[in-house]
C-alpha positions, 0 to 999 in steps of 0.5 A: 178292790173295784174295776171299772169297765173302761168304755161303758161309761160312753155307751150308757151316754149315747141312748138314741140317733144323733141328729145327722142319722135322724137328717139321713132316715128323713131324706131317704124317706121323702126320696121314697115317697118322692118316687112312690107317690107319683105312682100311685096318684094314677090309680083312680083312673086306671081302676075306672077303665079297669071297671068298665072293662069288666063290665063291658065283659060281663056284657059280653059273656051274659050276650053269648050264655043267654043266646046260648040258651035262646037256641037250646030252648027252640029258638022261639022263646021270649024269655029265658031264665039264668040264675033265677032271672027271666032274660028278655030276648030280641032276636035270639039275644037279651034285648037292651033293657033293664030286664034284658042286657042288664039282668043278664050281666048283673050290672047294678048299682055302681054304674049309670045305665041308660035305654034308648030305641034299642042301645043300652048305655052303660057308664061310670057314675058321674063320668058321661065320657066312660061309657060303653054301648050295647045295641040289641040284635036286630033280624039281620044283625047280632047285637054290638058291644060298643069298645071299651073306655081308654084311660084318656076318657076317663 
């Protein structure tokens, strides 16, 4: 004599979702990226601000180390070398050229840099309204690092 298990025939039957489970997963998802996706569009903006205040950073503390051995070497030298890299100076501070402020904070590559009558301008590729500036030390004056880029700039 046979017995059946009374049940398992309707289990063996319903192998997958049923089309309303499938309905609920979609729209719970689309909610997710509804919500998700808004966040993260932003994100292009806030990493070039991120960027340039990095740099603008690195400008500062290569200004302060590279004065730092300015003064350590006698206050007179032309130059002075970090990492290997012979600085030019101006007044006790890297001058604002490509082989002064430039070599000093290691910029390269992924930004636009431009030198005139003593300002260095550094900006994001392709963006002119995401710059800071850098104007090297005169006899009177240290040298200024001009604010760094808002979100609404760049």
């Amino acid at each position: 004599m046979q017995f059946k298990q009374v049940g398992s025939l309707s289990r063996a039957k319903q192998a997958g979702f049923t089309l309303i489970e499938l309905i609920v997963v979609i729209v719970i998802l689309g909610i997710l990226a509804a919500t998700a996706l808004p966040r993260f569009a932003d994100m292009g903006d806030d990493a070039r601000v991120a960027k340039m205040a990095a740099a603008r950073g690195s400008v500062l503390s290569a200004m302060s180390i590279s004065h730092g051995e300015w003064l350590v070497r006698g206050n007179a030298p032309a130059t002075v070398t970090l990492e290997g890299a012979a600085i030019d100076m101006t007044n006790g501070y890297p001058s604002a050229s490509a082989t002064g402020i430039v070599a000093a904070a290691g910029l390269s590559g992924d930004y636009k840099i431009t030198h005139a009558a003593g300002v260095t301008t550094v900006e994001e590729t392709g963006k002119s309204s995401c710059q800071f500036t850098y104007t090297q030390a005169t006899a009177t004056a240290a040298p200024v690092v001009g604010a760094a880029p808002a979100l609404a700039s760049c």
